[in-house]
N, C-alpha and C positions, 0 to 999 in steps of 0.2 A: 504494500500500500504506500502511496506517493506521502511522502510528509509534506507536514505547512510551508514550509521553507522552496521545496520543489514547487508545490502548487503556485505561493507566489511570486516565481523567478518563471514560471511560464505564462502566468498571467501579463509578467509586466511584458517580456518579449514579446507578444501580442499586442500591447500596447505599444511595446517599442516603435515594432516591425510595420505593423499595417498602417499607413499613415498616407493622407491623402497627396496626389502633387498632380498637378497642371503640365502633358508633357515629359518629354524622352528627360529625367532627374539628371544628366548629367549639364546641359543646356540651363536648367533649371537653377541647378545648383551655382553656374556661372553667375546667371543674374541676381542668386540671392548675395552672392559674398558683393555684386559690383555692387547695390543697393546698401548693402552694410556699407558698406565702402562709401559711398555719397553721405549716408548718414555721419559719421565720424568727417568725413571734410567738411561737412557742411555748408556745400554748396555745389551746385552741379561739378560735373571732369572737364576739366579741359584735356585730358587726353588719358586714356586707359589703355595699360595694358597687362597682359594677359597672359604668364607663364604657366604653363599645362603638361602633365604628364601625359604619355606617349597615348595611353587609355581612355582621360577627356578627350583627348586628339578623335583618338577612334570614335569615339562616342557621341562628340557633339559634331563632326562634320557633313555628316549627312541628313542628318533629320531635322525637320521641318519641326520650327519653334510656335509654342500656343500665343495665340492673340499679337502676332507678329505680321498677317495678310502675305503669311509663305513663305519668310526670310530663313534662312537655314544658316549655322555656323557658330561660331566660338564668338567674334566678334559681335553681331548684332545679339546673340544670348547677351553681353555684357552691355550693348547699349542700352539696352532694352529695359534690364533690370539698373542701372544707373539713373535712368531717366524717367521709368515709370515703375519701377517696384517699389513693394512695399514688404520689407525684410520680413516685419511682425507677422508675416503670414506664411512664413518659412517654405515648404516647398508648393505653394500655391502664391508666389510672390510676383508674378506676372498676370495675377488677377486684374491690378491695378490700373495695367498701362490704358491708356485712353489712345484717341483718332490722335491729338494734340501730340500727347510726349510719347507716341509712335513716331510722328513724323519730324519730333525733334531727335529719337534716337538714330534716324533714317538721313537727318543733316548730319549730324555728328559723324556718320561713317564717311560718307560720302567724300567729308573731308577727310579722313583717312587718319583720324583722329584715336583709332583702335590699332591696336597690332598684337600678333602673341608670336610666345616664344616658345621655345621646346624647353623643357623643364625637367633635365636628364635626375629622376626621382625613382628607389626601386619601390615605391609605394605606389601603386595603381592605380587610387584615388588621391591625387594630390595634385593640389593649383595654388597662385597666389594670384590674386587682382588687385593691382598697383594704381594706384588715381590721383592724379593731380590737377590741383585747383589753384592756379597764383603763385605764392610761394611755397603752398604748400602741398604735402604727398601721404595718401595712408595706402597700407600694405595692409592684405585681409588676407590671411593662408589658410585653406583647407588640406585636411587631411582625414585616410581611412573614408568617414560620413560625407555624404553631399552638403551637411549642412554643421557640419563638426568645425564650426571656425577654432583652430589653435592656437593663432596669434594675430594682435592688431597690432600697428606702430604708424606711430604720424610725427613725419618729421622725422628719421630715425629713432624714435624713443617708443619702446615697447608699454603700450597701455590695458593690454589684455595678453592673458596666456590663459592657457587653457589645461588643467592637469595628463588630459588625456593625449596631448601633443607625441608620448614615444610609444604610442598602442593604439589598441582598436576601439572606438569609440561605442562603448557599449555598457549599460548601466546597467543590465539584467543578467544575471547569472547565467551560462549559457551550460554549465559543464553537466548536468545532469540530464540535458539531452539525449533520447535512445527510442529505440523503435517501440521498445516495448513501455516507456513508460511516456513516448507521448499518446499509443492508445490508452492507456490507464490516465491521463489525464483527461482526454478528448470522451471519455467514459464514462467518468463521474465528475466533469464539473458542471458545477449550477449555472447552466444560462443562464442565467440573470446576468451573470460576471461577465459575460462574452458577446449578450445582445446587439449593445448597443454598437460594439466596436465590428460584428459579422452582419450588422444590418446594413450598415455603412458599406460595407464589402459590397454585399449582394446591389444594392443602390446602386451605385457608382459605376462597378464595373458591370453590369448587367447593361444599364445604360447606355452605356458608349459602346458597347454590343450591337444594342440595337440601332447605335447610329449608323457604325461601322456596316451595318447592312440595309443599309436604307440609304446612305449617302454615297457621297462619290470622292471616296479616297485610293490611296495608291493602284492596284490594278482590281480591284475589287474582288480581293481572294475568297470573303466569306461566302459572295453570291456564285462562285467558280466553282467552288469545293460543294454548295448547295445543291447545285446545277449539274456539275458533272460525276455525284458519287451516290449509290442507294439512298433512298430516302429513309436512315434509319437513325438513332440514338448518337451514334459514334459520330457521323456527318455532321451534326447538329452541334455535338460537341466542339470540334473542331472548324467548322464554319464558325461559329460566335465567339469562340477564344479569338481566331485568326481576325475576323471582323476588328472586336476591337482594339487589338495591337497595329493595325492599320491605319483607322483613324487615328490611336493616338500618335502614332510616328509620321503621320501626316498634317500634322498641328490642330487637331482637332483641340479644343481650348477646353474639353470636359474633364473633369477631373477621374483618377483613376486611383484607387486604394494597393499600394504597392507590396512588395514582401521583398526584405533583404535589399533595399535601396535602388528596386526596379520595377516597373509599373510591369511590363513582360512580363515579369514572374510572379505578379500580385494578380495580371489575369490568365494565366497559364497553370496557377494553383487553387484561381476561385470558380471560372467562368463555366468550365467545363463541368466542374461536379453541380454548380448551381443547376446548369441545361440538365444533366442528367436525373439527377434528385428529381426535377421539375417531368419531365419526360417517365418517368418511373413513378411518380405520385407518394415520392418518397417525405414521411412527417417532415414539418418542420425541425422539429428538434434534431432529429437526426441528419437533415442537412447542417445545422448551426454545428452539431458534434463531429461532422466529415471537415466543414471547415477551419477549424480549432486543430483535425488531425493535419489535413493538409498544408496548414499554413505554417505550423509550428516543424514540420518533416520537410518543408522548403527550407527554412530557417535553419536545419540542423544538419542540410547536404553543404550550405551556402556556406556555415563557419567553418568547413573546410577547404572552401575553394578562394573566397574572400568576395568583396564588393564587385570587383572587376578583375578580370583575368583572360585570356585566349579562349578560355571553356565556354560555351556557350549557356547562359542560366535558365534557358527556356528547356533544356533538359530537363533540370535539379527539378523545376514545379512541375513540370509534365509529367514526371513520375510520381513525382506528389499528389500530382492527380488520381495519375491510375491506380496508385495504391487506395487512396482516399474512396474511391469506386469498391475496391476488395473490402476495404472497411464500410461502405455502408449496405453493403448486400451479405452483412456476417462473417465474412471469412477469417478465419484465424491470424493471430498472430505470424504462425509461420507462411500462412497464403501472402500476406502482406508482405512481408521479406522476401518471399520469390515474385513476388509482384518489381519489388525493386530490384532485385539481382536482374529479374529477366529484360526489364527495360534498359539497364547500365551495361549486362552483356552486350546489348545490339546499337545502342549508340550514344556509348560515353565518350567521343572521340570529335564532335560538332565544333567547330569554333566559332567563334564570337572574331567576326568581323566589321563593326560598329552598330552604332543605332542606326535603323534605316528600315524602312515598310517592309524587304522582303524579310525581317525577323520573326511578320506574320507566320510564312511560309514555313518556317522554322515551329512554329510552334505547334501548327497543322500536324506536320512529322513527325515531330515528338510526342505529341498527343495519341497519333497512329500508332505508333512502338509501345507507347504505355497501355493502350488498349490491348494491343496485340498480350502484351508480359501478363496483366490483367484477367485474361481469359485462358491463357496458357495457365496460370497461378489457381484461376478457379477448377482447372484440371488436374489438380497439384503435380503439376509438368511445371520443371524448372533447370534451368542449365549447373553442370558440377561444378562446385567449387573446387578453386585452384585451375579451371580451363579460363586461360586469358586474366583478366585481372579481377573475374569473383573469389572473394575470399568463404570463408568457412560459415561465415555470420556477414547479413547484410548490412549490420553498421560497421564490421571491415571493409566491406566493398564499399561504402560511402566514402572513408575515409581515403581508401586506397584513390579511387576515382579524383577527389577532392586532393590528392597530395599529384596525381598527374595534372590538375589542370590549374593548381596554385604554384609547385613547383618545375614540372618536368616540363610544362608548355611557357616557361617563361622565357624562352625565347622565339618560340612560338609567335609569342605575342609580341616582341618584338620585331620580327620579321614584318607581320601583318601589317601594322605601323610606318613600315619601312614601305615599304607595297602602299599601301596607303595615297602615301604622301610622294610619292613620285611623279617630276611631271610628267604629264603625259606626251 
């Protein structure tokens, strides 16, 4: 039985974790710190710039920023959030901008008044945004979190630090995490305690779902996958996950409820079991208790891989999902673990080459694989351990998986980068 202590260190990562944002979070996270950053100058930038690790690189160059009218990039994320964010609103801070301080972020580039740098960092998540106003300049660094500022200084003189500046920015106890005690959480805890923050879930990204396939974003993969595959449960799954990963990577300005500091993987671990539960006429309650499983089983592939990395995180929830499925149709403990062995055997190998609408596609895929392991699992059909890189126990194959694509793809990921940024 889970004690107090485990109970409230999974509650609060819930809390942590699920947390709403406007928008591919890495863009996001630019215009929160440029924002901070205008706050402490205290007056608009006369010129910002923008040192970025190789992974904001990846992250923020291709996708299409919210309430922007299309603009994509490192640079207008920073004008953007400089001139019409609103920091207090942390990763919804581009709520703010209006027609007006759109189109004075839209002068400010124009003149050429932005510029970034490559910011040779082995931290993945790490930026600083530099602002200067007259004679004066503040420095806003993030590290680890989108939103984890670790230090300010204005004028050279350091007026904020941050304790969490040489670690991972994370307040909830994470080490008690395991397969089998987040079903014995997601088991017995009292909805009440989870309502509010999985209503929010369901909301949000359910929503932008149903944009995603009513509007007209990237190549319209929800209505493709609708259209070209059985009219069954799995289709349905994967068209609305995919849907809304599309609009949001197309600057759809709706907000999406994330996991592990990515909206992808906040609707890659909700969307699908929401469709399914709904599709299955399954209680509510036991949807709210699949969601608690799945989000907290993103959360605990994720602290092995980290924020960002080559790996691709549309994996990590896609299995999350498909397990989460095993979990709400009874299947045991051990069905759940060959659920994720059998998804990790067949494509733990995906990379993460930036934010960008074909991530939809990506998630379509993986969603297929985790159905696939899913069904295999309810057959208790599962591939041996020690073939390739399953281990004996599926929270060794997380870890294992998670030490390939935190460690052994790190230059992986610097390749991709390099590829990246080449001219053409």
């Amino acid at each position: 039985m889970l004690d107090s202590k485990i109970k409230s260190d999974f509650l609060s990562i819930l809390k942590e974790e699920l947390i709403p944002a406007m928008g591919c979070t890495e863009p996001i996270a630019l215009a929160f710190a440029s924002a901070r950053a205008r706050e402490v100058l205290g007056a608009l930038p006369e010129n910002i710039t923008a040192y970025c690790s190789g992974n904001i690189i990846k992250n923020v160059r291709c996708v299409a920023i919210p309430n922007s009218d299309g603009l994509t990039g490192i640079e207008p994320a920073c004008a953007l959030g400089a001139f019409g964010g609103n920091a207090s609103r942390m990763m919804e801070v581009l709520e703010s901008v209006t027609s007006d301080t759109r189109a004075r972020a839209v002068a400010f580039l124009a003149e050429g008044k932005c510029r970034v740098e490559y910011l040779d960092s082995e931290i993945p998540l790490h930026f600083i945004i530099e602002a200067k106003s007259n004679q004066d300049t503040v420095a806003v660094e993030v590290r680890y979190d989108h939103i984890n500022i670790v230090r300010i200084t204005k004028n050279g003189e350091e007026i904020f630090k941050n304790d969490a500046i040489d670690g991972e920015a994370q307040a909830a106890d994470r080490s008690a995490l395991s397969v089998e005690n987040i079903k014995e959480f997601a088991d017995t805890i009292d909805i009440s305690l989870v309502k509010p923050i999985l209503d929010r879930v369901i909301q949000c990204n359910m929503d932008i779902a149903y944009e995603g396939m009513a509007g007209d974003y990237g190549v319209g993969i929800g209505k493709v996958i609708r259209d070209a595959y059985p009219e069954d449960v799995v289709t349905r799954m994967r068209a609305y996950a995919a849907a809304a990963s599309e609009a949001r990577m197309d600057g759809c300005d709706m907000p999406v409820i994330i996991n592990s500091g990515s909206g992808n993987q906040g609707i890659a671990s909700s969307v699908p079991v929401i469709v399914y539960a709904r599709e299955k006429s399954i209680p509510q309650e036991k949807l709210y208790r699949a969601l608690v499983f799945s989000g907290l089983l993103t959360v605990y592939q994720k602290e092995f891989i980290g924020k960002l990395s080559a790996f691709c995180g549309a994996i990590s929830a896609s299995c999350a999902a498909g397990a989460s499925v095993t979990y709400i149709v009874g299947g045991s403990v051990m069905q759940i673990k060959n659920t994720i062995d059998n998804t990790l055997a067949n494509i733990p190998g995906v990379i993460c080459d930036g934010a960008k609408t074909s991530c939809a596609a990506k998630i379509a895929s993986a969603l297929d694989a985790a159905m696939l392991a899913h069904a295999l699992a309810m057959r208790d059909k599962t591939y041996e351990a020690f073939t390739g890189v399953l281990k004996e126990d599926a929270g060794e194959t997380i870890s294992c998986v998670g030490y390939i694509g935190k460690v052994g793809m790190k230059q992986t990921d610097k390749e991709i980068v390099r590829l990246m940024l080449e001219e053409k």
